[in-house]
TORKE-345922 format. One record per residue: x, y, z of N, C-alpha, C in turn; residue number from 1; residue in three letters. Coordinates in steps of 0.02 Angstrom, whole numbers. Atoms other than C-alpha are relative to their C-alpha. Example, Ala and Ser with C-alpha at 12.3 -4.5 7.8 and 13.67 -1.06 7.14 Angstrom:
2
<<45 -59 0> <615 -225 390> <45 60 0> 1 ala> <<-42 -59 -3> <684 -53 357> <-39 55 37> 2 ser> 
//
This chain:
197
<<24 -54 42> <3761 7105 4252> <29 -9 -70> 1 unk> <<-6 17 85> <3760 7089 4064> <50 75 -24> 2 unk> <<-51 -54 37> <3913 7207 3982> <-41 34 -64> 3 unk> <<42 -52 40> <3842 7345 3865> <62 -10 -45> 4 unk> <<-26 -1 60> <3890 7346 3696> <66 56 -3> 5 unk> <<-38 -70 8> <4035 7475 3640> <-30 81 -30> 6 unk> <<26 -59 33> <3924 7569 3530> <-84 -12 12> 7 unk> <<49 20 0> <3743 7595 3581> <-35 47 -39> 8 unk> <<64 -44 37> <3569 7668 3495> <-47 6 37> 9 unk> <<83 23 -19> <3375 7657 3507> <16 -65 -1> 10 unk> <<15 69 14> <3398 7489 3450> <13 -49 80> 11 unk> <<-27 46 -51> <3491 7449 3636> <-42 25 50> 12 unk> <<21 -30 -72> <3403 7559 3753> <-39 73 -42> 13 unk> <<19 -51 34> <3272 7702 3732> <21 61 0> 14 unk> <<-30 -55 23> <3317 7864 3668> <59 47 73> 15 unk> <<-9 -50 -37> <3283 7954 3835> <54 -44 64> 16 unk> <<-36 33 -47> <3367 7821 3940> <79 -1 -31> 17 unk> <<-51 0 35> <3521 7831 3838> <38 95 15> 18 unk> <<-26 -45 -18> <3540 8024 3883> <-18 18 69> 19 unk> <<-2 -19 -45> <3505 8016 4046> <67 -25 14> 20 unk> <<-50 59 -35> <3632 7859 4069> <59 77 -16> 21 unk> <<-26 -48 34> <3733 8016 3976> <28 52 62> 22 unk> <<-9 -58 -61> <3699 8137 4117> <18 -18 22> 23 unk> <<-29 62 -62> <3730 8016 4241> <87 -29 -2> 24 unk> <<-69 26 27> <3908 8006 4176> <30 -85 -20> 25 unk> <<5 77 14> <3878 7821 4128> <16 -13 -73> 26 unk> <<-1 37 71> <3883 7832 3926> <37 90 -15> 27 unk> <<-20 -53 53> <3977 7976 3810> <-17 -12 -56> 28 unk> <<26 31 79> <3917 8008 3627> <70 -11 -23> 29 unk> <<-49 12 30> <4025 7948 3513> <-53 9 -70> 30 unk> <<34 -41 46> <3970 8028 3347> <-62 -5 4> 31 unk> <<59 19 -29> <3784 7994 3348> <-23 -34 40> 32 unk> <<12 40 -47> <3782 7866 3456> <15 7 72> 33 unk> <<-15 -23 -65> <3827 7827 3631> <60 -64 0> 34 unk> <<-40 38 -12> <3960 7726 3712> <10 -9 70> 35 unk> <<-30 -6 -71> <4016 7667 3890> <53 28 5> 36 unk> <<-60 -49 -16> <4134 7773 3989> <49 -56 14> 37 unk> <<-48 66 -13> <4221 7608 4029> <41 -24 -76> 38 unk> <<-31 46 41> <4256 7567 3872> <26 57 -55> 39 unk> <<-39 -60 40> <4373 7715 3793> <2 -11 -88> 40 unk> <<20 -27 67> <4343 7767 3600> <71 -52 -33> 41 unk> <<-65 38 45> <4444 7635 3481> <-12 3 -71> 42 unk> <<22 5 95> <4468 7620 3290> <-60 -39 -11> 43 unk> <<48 22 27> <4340 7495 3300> <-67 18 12> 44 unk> <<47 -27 -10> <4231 7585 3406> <-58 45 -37> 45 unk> <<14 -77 60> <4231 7742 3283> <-26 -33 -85> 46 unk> <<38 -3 73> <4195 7637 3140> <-74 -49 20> 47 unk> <<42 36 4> <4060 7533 3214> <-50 66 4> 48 unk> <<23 -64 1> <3979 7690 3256> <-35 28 -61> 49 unk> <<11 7 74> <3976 7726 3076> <-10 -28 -21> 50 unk> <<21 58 19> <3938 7574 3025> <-101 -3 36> 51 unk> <<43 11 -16> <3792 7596 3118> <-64 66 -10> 52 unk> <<5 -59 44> <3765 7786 3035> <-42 -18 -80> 53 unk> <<24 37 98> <3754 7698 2858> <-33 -55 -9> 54 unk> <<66 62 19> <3635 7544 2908> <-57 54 -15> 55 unk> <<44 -23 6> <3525 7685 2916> <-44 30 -74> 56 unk> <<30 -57 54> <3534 7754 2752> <9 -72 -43> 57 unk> <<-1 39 60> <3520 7585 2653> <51 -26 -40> 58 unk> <<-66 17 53> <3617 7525 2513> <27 53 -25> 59 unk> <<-39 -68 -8> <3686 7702 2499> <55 -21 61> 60 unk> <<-59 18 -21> <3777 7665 2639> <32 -75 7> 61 unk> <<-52 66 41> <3849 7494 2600> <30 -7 -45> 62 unk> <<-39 -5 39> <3928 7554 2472> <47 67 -5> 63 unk> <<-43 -69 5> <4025 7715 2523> <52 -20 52> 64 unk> <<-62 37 -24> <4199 7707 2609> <-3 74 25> 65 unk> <<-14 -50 -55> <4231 7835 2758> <89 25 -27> 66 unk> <<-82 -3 36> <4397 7936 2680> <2 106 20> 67 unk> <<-27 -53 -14> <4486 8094 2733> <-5 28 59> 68 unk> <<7 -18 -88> <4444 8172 2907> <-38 -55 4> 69 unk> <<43 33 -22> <4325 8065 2929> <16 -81 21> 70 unk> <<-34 76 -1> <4443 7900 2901> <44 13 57> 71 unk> <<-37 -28 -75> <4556 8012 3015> <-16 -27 70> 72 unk> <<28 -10 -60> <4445 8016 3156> <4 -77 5> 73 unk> <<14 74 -26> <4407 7830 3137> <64 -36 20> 74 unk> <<-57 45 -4> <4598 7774 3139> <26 28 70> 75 unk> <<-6 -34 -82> <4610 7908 3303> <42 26 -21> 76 unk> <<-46 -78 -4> <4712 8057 3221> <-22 51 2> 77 unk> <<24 -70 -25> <4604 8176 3260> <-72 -11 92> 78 unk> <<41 -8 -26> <4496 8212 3421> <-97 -21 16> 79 unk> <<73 6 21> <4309 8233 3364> <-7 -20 -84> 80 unk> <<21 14 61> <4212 8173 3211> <-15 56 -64> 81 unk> <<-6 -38 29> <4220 8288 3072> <-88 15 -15> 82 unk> <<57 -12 13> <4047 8364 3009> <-5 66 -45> 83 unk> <<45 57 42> <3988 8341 2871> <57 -63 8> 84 unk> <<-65 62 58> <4086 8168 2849> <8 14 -60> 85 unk> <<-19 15 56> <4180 8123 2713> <-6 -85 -19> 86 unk> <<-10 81 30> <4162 7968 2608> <26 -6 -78> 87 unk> <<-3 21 67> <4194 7902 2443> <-39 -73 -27> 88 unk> <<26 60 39> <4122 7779 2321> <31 -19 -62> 89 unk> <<-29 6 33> <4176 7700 2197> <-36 -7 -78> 90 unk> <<31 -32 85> <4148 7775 1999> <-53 -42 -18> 91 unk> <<48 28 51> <4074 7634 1942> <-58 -15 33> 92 unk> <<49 12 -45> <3947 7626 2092> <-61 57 -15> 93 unk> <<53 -34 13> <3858 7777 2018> <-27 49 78> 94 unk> <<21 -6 -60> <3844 7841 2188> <-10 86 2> 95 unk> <<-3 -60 -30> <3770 8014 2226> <-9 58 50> 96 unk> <<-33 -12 -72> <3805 8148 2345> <-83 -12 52> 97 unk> <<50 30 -60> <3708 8097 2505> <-37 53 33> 98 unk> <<63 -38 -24> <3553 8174 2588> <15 -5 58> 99 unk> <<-5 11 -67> <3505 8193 2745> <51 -6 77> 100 unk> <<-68 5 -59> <3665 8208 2865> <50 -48 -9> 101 unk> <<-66 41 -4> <3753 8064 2804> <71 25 -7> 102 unk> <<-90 -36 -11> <3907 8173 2740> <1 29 -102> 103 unk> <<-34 -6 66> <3985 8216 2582> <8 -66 -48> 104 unk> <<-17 48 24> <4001 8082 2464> <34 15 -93> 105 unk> <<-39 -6 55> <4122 8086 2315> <31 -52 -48> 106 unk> <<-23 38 11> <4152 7976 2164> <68 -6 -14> 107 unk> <<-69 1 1> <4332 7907 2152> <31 -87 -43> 108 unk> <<-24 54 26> <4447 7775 2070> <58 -28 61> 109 unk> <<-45 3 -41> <4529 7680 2203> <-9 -75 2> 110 unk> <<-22 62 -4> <4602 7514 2219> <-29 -49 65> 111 unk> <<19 46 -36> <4571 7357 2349> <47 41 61> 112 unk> <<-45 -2 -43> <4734 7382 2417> <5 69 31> 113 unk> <<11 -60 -38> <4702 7568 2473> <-63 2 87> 114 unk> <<67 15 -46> <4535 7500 2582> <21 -62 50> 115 unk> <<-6 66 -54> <4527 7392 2751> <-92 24 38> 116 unk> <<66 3 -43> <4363 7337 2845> <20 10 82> 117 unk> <<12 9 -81> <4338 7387 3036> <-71 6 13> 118 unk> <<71 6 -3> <4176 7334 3107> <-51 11 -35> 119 unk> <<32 8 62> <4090 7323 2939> <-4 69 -38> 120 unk> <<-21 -46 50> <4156 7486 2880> <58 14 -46> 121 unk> <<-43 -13 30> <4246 7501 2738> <38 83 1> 122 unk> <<-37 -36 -18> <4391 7633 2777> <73 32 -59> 123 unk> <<-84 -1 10> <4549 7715 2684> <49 -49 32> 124 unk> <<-48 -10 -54> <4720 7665 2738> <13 37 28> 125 unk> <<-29 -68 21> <4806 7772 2827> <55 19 -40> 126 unk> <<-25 -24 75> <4924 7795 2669> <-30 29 -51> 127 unk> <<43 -38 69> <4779 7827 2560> <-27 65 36> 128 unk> <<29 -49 -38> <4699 7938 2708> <46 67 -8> 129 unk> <<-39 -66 7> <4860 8056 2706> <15 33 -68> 130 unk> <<21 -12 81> <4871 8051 2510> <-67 57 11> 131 unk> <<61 -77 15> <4683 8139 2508> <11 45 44> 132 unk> <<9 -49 -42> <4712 8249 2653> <49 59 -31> 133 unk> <<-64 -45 -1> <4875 8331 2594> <-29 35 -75> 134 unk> <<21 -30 60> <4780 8342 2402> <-77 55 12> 135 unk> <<52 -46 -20> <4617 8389 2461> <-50 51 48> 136 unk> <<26 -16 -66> <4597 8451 2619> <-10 91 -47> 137 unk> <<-24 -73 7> <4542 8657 2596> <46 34 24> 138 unk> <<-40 -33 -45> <4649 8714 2712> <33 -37 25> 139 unk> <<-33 32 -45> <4795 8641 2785> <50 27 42> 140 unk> <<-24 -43 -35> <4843 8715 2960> <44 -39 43> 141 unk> <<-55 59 -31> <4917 8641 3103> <-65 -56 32> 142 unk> <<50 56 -12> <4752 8547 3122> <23 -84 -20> 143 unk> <<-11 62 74> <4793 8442 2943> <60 -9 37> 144 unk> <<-68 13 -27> <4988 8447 3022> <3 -69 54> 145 unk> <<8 37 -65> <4955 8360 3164> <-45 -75 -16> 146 unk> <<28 63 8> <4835 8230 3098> <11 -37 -75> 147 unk> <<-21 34 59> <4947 8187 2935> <58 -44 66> 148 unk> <<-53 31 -35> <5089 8160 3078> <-30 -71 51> 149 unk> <<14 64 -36> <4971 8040 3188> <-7 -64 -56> 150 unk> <<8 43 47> <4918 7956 3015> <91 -27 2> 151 unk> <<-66 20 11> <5121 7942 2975> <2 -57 67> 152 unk> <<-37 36 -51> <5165 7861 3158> <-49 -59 -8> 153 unk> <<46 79 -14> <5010 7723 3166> <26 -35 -62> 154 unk> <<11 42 52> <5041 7678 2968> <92 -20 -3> 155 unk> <<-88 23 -8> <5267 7663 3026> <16 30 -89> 156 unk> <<-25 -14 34> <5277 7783 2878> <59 73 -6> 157 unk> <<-20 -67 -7> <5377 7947 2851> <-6 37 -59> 158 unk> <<33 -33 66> <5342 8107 2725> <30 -9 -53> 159 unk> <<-23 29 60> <5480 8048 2616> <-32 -58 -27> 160 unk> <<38 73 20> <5384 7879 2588> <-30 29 -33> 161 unk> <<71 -20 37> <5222 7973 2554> <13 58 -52> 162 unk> <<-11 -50 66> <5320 8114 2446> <34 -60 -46> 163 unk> <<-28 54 62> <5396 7966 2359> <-62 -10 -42> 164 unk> <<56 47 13> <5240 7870 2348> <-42 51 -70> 165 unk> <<35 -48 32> <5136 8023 2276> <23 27 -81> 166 unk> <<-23 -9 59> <5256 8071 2159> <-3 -59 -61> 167 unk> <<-7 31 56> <5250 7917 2071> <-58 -41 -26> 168 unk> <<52 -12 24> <5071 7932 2038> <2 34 -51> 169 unk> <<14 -41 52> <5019 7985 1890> <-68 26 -20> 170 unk> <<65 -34 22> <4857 8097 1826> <-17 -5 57> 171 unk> <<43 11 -68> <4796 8140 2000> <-3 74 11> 172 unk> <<16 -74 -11> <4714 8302 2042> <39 9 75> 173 unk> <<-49 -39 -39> <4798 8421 2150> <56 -34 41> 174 unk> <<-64 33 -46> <4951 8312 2158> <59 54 23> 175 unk> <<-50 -67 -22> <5067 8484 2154> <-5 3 82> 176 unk> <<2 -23 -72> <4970 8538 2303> <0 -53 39> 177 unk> <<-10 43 -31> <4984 8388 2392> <95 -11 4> 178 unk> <<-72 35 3> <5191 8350 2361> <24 73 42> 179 unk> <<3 -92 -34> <5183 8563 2432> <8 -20 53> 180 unk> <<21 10 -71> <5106 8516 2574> <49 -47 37> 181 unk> <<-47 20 -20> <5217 8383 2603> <44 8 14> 182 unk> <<-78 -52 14> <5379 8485 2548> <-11 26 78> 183 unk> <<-9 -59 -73> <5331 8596 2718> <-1 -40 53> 184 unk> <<1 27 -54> <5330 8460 2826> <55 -30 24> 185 unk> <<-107 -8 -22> <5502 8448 2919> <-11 -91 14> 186 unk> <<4 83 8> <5545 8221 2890> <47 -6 51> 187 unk> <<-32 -13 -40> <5612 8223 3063> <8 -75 22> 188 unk> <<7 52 -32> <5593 8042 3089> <61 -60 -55> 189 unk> <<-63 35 25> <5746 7902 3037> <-54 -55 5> 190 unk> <<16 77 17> <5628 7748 2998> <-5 -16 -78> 191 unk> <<-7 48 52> <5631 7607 2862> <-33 34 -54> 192 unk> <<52 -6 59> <5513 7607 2708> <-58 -4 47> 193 unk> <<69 15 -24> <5326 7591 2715> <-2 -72 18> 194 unk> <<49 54 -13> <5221 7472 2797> <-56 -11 5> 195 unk> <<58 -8 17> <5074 7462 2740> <-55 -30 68> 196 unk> <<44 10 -69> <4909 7470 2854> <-76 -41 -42> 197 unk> 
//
Protein backbone atom coordinates (compact mmCIF):
# COMPACT_ATOMS: atom_id res chain seq x y z
CA UNK A 1 0.00 0.00 0.00
CA UNK A 2 1.31 3.34 -1.14
CA UNK A 3 1.91 5.85 2.16
CA UNK A 4 -0.28 9.04 1.97
CA UNK A 5 1.26 12.19 1.87
CA UNK A 6 1.47 14.29 5.31
CA UNK A 7 -0.64 16.99 4.03
CA UNK A 8 -3.52 16.15 1.72
CA UNK A 9 -6.23 18.21 -0.67
CA UNK A 10 -8.50 17.81 -3.80
CA UNK A 11 -5.41 17.56 -5.59
CA UNK A 12 -4.78 13.87 -3.61
CA UNK A 13 -8.15 12.52 -3.17
CA UNK A 14 -11.72 13.95 -3.79
CA UNK A 15 -13.19 16.42 -1.61
CA UNK A 16 -15.91 14.01 -0.28
CA UNK A 17 -13.53 11.09 0.10
CA UNK A 18 -11.20 13.14 2.14
CA UNK A 19 -14.08 13.80 4.81
CA UNK A 20 -15.35 10.72 5.00
CA UNK A 21 -11.60 9.14 5.39
CA UNK A 22 -12.14 12.14 8.25
CA UNK A 23 -15.17 10.46 9.78
CA UNK A 24 -13.73 7.25 9.56
CA UNK A 25 -11.03 8.47 11.94
CA UNK A 26 -8.39 7.90 9.16
CA UNK A 27 -7.31 11.71 8.32
CA UNK A 28 -7.61 15.02 10.83
CA UNK A 29 -7.74 18.61 9.28
CA UNK A 30 -4.88 20.30 9.76
CA UNK A 31 -5.76 23.94 8.93
CA UNK A 32 -7.55 23.58 5.59
CA UNK A 33 -6.30 20.58 4.71
CA UNK A 34 -6.20 17.08 5.88
CA UNK A 35 -3.56 14.86 7.28
CA UNK A 36 -3.04 11.17 8.42
CA UNK A 37 -3.76 10.22 11.97
CA UNK A 38 -0.49 8.26 11.72
CA UNK A 39 1.46 10.86 11.01
CA UNK A 40 1.17 13.52 14.10
CA UNK A 41 1.17 17.46 13.23
CA UNK A 42 5.03 18.68 12.75
CA UNK A 43 6.66 22.11 11.98
CA UNK A 44 6.88 20.88 8.62
CA UNK A 45 3.61 19.56 8.44
CA UNK A 46 2.01 23.06 9.55
CA UNK A 47 3.95 24.85 7.07
CA UNK A 48 3.41 22.60 4.16
CA UNK A 49 -0.14 23.00 4.84
CA UNK A 50 0.33 26.60 4.27
CA UNK A 51 2.42 26.35 1.72
CA UNK A 52 -0.24 24.72 0.13
CA UNK A 53 -2.89 27.71 1.38
CA UNK A 54 -0.68 30.28 -0.67
CA UNK A 55 -0.15 28.11 -4.01
CA UNK A 56 -3.62 29.00 -4.14
CA UNK A 57 -3.58 32.56 -4.08
CA UNK A 58 -0.67 33.06 -6.68
CA UNK A 59 2.20 35.23 -6.53
CA UNK A 60 0.53 36.90 -3.55
CA UNK A 61 1.37 34.07 -1.80
CA UNK A 62 4.99 33.51 -2.76
CA UNK A 63 5.82 36.37 -1.50
CA UNK A 64 4.34 36.73 2.09
CA UNK A 65 6.06 35.19 5.19
CA UNK A 66 3.71 33.44 7.88
CA UNK A 67 4.70 35.75 11.22
CA UNK A 68 3.15 36.04 14.67
CA UNK A 69 0.46 33.42 15.76
CA UNK A 70 0.47 32.13 12.80
CA UNK A 71 4.51 31.42 12.69
CA UNK A 72 3.56 30.25 16.31
CA UNK A 73 1.33 27.64 15.32
CA UNK A 74 3.72 26.52 12.56
CA UNK A 75 6.86 26.15 14.97
CA UNK A 76 4.08 24.18 17.50
CA UNK A 77 3.60 26.89 20.34
CA UNK A 78 0.30 27.03 20.14
CA UNK A 79 -2.48 24.29 19.65
CA UNK A 80 -4.74 25.40 16.63
CA UNK A 81 -4.14 27.71 13.66
CA UNK A 82 -4.93 31.16 14.35
CA UNK A 83 -7.79 32.83 12.13
CA UNK A 84 -7.37 35.16 10.22
CA UNK A 85 -3.50 34.26 9.75
CA UNK A 86 -0.88 36.48 10.04
CA UNK A 87 1.78 37.21 7.49
CA UNK A 88 4.12 39.75 6.43
CA UNK A 89 5.75 41.02 3.31
CA UNK A 90 8.29 42.71 2.64
CA UNK A 91 8.02 46.92 2.02
CA UNK A 92 9.52 46.83 -1.01
CA UNK A 93 7.21 43.94 -2.34
CA UNK A 94 4.32 46.42 -2.46
CA UNK A 95 2.23 43.79 -1.11
CA UNK A 96 -1.46 44.39 -0.15
CA UNK A 97 -3.68 43.26 2.49
CA UNK A 98 -5.05 39.85 1.22
CA UNK A 99 -8.56 38.85 0.05
CA UNK A 100 -10.36 36.08 0.30
CA UNK A 101 -9.32 34.06 3.61
CA UNK A 102 -5.76 34.12 3.10
CA UNK A 103 -5.12 36.22 6.42
CA UNK A 104 -3.88 39.51 7.31
CA UNK A 105 -1.02 40.65 5.48
CA UNK A 106 1.26 43.49 6.67
CA UNK A 107 4.13 45.44 5.15
CA UNK A 108 7.42 45.21 7.18
CA UNK A 109 11.25 45.78 7.12
CA UNK A 110 12.87 42.63 8.04
CA UNK A 111 16.11 41.08 7.44
CA UNK A 112 17.28 37.46 5.88
CA UNK A 113 18.51 36.49 9.08
CA UNK A 114 15.05 36.88 10.92
CA UNK A 115 13.37 34.25 8.09
CA UNK A 116 13.89 30.29 7.62
CA UNK A 117 12.14 28.05 4.91
CA UNK A 118 9.99 24.91 6.04
CA UNK A 119 8.38 23.09 3.24
CA UNK A 120 8.47 26.07 0.90
CA UNK A 121 7.22 28.46 3.46
CA UNK A 122 8.94 31.23 4.32
CA UNK A 123 8.53 31.61 8.26
CA UNK A 124 9.79 34.06 11.21
CA UNK A 125 12.30 32.75 13.63
CA UNK A 126 11.26 31.98 16.65
CA UNK A 127 13.29 35.15 17.96
CA UNK A 128 11.67 37.33 15.46
CA UNK A 129 8.19 35.41 16.18
CA UNK A 130 8.43 36.45 20.04
CA UNK A 131 9.80 40.04 19.15
CA UNK A 132 6.20 40.65 17.14
CA UNK A 133 4.10 38.85 19.56
CA UNK A 134 5.22 40.65 22.75
CA UNK A 135 5.02 44.22 20.37
CA UNK A 136 1.99 43.42 18.62
CA UNK A 137 -0.09 40.99 19.80
CA UNK A 138 -3.65 42.97 21.10
CA UNK A 139 -3.86 41.32 24.01
CA UNK A 140 -1.43 39.49 25.89
CA UNK A 141 -2.97 36.86 28.37
CA UNK A 142 -1.80 33.69 29.47
CA UNK A 143 -2.55 32.54 25.89
CA UNK A 144 0.55 35.03 24.47
CA UNK A 145 2.40 33.74 28.01
CA UNK A 146 2.44 30.41 27.25
CA UNK A 147 3.29 30.57 23.57
CA UNK A 148 6.23 33.30 24.04
CA UNK A 149 7.53 30.52 26.71
CA UNK A 150 7.21 27.50 24.08
CA UNK A 151 8.81 30.02 21.43
CA UNK A 152 11.72 30.75 24.28
CA UNK A 153 12.39 26.78 25.02
CA UNK A 154 12.48 25.47 21.07
CA UNK A 155 14.68 28.80 20.05
CA UNK A 156 17.32 27.71 23.75
CA UNK A 157 16.55 31.38 24.49
CA UNK A 158 15.51 33.21 27.76
CA UNK A 159 13.46 36.75 28.33
CA UNK A 160 16.65 38.38 29.29
CA UNK A 161 18.13 37.54 25.76
CA UNK A 162 14.96 38.80 24.05
CA UNK A 163 14.71 41.95 26.62
CA UNK A 164 18.33 42.44 25.73
CA UNK A 165 17.91 41.81 22.15
CA UNK A 166 14.80 44.27 21.83
CA UNK A 167 16.25 46.87 23.65
CA UNK A 168 18.96 47.29 21.40
CA UNK A 169 16.74 47.91 18.58
CA UNK A 170 16.18 51.02 17.58
CA UNK A 171 12.93 52.98 15.93
CA UNK A 172 10.54 50.08 16.33
CA UNK A 173 6.91 50.51 17.05
CA UNK A 174 5.54 49.50 20.24
CA UNK A 175 8.98 48.58 21.49
CA UNK A 176 7.89 50.04 25.23
CA UNK A 177 5.02 47.67 25.06
CA UNK A 178 6.89 44.87 24.06
CA UNK A 179 10.16 45.27 26.75
CA UNK A 180 6.51 45.60 29.37
CA UNK A 181 5.43 42.58 28.35
CA UNK A 182 8.59 41.07 28.79
CA UNK A 183 9.37 42.98 32.19
CA UNK A 184 6.16 40.68 33.54
CA UNK A 185 7.52 37.62 32.58
CA UNK A 186 9.25 35.91 35.64
CA UNK A 187 13.30 34.71 33.66
CA UNK A 188 13.07 31.57 35.61
CA UNK A 189 15.35 29.68 33.45
CA UNK A 190 19.58 29.63 34.06
CA UNK A 191 20.65 29.09 30.26
CA UNK A 192 23.55 30.50 28.05
CA UNK A 193 23.00 33.29 25.39
CA UNK A 194 20.92 32.93 22.29
CA UNK A 195 20.92 30.44 19.74
CA UNK A 196 19.60 31.33 17.00
CA UNK A 197 16.79 29.20 15.07
Amino acid sequence: MTALAPVLGTGDLPLAELHAAKLDGELFVLDEWFSPVDSPPTEQSRAGALTLTLAEHGSLGRRVIAEQHTAAWVWGAIPAPPYPHQFCARGSTHTRAAAGGLGRVREVRIGDHDLVVRSGLTITTPRRTILDIVRFSSEFGATETTMVRRLLDLAGLTVADCREQLGALRNLSYKKRGLERLAALPDDRNQGRCIEV
